[in-house]
N, C-alpha and C positions, 0 to 999 in steps of 0.2 A: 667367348664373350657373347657376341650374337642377342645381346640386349635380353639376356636368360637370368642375371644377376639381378638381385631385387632393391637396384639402388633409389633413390625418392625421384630418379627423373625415370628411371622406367615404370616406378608405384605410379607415378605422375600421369604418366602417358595411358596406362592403363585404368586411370580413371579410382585408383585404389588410395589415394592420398591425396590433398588438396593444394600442396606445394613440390616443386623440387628443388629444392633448395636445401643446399649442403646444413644438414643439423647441427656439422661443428663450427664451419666457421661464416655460414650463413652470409657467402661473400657470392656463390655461382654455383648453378645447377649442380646437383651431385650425381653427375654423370662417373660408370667408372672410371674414367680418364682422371676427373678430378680426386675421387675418392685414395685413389692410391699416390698419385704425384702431387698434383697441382692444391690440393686444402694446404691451409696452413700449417698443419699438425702435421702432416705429411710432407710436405719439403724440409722443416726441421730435422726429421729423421733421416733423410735423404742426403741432408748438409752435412750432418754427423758426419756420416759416412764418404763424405765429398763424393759424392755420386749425383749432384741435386744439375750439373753441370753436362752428364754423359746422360741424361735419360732421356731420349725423345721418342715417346710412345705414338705408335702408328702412324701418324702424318700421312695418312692418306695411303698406306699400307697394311698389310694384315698382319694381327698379333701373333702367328706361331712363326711368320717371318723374324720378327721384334723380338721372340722369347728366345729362336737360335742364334741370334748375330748378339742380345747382351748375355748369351749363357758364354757362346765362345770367346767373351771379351772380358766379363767379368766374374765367371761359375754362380754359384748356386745362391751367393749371397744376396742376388737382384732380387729372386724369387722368394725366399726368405724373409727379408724384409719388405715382400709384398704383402706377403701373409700375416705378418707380423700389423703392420699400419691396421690391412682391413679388420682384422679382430680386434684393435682400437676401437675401429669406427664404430663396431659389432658392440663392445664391451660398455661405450660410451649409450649407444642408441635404447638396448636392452637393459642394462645394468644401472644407469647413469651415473658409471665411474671412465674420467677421465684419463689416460695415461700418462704420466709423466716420463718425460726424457729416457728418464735411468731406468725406469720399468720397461719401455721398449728395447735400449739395448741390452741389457740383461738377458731379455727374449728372445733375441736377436744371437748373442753369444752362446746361450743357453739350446738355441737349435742346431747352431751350425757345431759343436760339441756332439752332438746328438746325429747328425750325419755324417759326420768325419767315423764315428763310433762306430756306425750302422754299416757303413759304404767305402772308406778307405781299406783297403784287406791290406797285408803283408804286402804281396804282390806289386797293389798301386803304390804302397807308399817306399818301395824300393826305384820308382819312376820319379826324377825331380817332379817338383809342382810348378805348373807356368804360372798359379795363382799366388800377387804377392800376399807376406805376412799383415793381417793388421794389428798395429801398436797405437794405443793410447796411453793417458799419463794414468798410473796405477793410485786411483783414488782409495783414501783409507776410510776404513768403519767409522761411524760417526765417535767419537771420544778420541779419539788415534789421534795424532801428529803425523804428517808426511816428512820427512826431509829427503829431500835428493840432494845428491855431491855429486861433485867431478874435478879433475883434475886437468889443468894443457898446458902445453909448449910452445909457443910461437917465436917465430923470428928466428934467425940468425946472425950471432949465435943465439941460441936457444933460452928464452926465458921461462920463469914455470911460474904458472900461479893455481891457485883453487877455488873453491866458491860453493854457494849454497845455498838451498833455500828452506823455509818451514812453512807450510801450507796445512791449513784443516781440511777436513772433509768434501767440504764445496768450495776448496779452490785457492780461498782469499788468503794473501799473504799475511803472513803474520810477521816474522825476523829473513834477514838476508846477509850473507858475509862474503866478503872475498878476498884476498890477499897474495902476495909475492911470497913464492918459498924459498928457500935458502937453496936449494939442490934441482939442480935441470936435468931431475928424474922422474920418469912420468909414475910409477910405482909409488915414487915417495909425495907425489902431489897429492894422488889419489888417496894414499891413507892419510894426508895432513887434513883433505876436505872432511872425511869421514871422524876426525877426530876433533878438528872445529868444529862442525855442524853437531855432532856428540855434547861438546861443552857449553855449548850455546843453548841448545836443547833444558840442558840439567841446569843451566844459571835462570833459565826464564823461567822455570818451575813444571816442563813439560815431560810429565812421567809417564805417560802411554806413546811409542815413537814407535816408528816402518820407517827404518833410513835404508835407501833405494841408492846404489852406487853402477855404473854403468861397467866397471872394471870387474870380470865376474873374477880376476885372482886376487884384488883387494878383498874381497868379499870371502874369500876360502881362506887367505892370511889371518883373516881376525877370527873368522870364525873356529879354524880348525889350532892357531895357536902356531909359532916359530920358535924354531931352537933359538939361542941366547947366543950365537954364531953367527945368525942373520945379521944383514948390513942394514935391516929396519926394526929389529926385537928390541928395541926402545920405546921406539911409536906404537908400533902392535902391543906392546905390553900396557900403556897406558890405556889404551883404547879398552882392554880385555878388564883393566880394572874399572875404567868408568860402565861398562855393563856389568858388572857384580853389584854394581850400588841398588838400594832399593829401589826401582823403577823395572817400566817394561819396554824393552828393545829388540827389533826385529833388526837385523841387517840382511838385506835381499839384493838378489843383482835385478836388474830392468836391461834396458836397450837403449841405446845412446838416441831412439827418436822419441822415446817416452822422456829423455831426459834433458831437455833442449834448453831450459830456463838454465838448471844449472851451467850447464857448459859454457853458457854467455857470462853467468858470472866468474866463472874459472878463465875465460878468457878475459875479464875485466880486471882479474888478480894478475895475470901475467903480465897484464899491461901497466899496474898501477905502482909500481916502485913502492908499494906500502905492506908491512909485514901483517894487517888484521884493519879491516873497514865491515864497521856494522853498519847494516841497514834497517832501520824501522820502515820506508815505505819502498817501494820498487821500483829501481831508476828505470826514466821515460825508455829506454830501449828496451827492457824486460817486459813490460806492459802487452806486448802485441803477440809473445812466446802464451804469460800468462794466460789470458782469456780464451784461446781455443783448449786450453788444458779443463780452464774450469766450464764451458761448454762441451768437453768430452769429445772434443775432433778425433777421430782416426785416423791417423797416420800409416801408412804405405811405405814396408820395407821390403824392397826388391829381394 
């Protein structure tokens, strides 16, 4: 640091520019303290990441102290998305193009891919990682439809319901379903969600679909096909004919914290005594799952 960085309060000080004041968000000197945490542009990306909460840079300490206590606490990813903001700031000052959201993460996953590449060998990655995974909700190309499913069990005895949701590109819901199954098996919830969210999909008239199931053996059931011996080659066989129909369908597994909207409505089904509830807007408890999905939070899986 060492006031070496040519940010507009050092241009400033040196007499080389007539303001310092941060160029993006024109709120407080753009000191580098500010430049990487404290702009606006920059605690966003921060928050993404729920990191905007663990950052307290120097306070009256020195940075290579600061760089080893958040490297040993939270790896490479601090530094990363340092780099990442300031070539914003860089791209914004020089270029006068602004970075949006998705362009930083992208960057952001796009490097740490690119390190893990370069720097994890055999060796490390035979060592657990003490750093956890991060999950977010797996946004589809712009034309796509998302659906996620889920299937659960609650109570004793054991009730079962499903549920589901259809989300475009950025987020917004579109359809929502959930219901009571007949069977308190979690196998069979899971393909009934996958086979609503399926029918729902083709009655609304959405023929580009990435349905996302948390259950990676639902996901190999339909995809890979069951003998006609199966206690579920009924269901799967239905399922395998609604994907022949003309349309395009992805069936993928996710992670049960990329898939969290669903599961609320699969637990709405096991609770609701009703065999099929459509939703056209997203009941008030779904709302607060929703919106860090479509702001893109990161989610932390131990």
């Amino acid at each position: 640091m060492h006031g070496s960085i040519p940010t507009r309060d050092v241009l400033h000080h040196r007499r080389v520019c007539t303001s310092n004041l941060c160029p993006r968000c024109l709120t407080g000197s753009e000191t580098i303290e500010h430049c990487l945490f404290h702009c606006v542009e920059a605690v966003c990306v921060w928050k993404t990441y729920g990191l905007d909460s663990t950052l307290s840079f120097l306070q009256g300490g020195d940075p290579f102290s600061w760089s080893r206590r958040v490297y040993s606490s939270h790896g490479s990813i601090i530094f990363i998305i340092m780099w990442v903001v300031w070539c914003a700031r860089n791209d914004f000052l020089f270029n006068n193009h602004r970075s949006n959201m998705h362009e930083s993460v992208a960057k952001i996953h796009s490097l740490l891919s690119c390190r893990t590449s370069a720097f994890d060998t055999q060796l490390l990655d035979s060592i657990p990682s003490i750093h956890p995974r991060q999950v977010s909700w797996s946004r589809p190309a712009e034309g796509t439809i998302c659906l996620n499913v889920d299937g659960s069990l609650l109570g004793s005895p054991q009730t079962a319901g499903f549920g589901g949701l259809i989300r475009n590109n950025v987020g917004a819901f579109l359809e929502g379903f959930y219901g009571t199954a007949s069977q308190s098996n979690i196998l069979y919830v899971e393909i009934m969600a996958v086979l609503h969210g399926l029918e729902l999909c083709w009655n609304k008239g959405f023929r580009d679909v990435v349905c996302f199931s948390d259950s990676l053996l639902t996901v190999k059931l339909i995809k890979e096909g069951v003998s006609n011996c199966h206690s579920l080659a009924n269901e799967v066989h239905i399922i395998r004919q609604l994907l022949g129909r003309v349309w395009r369908v992805v069936i993928d597994h996710t992670l049960r914290e990329d898939n969290k909207c669903a599961d609320l409505l699969a637990k709405l089904g096991a609770s609701a005594n009703s065999p099929l509830v459509l939703l056209t807007v997203p009941p008030t408890e779904l709302l607060n799952l929703i919106d860090p999905d479509v702001r893109g939070v990161i989610f932390i899986r131990e």
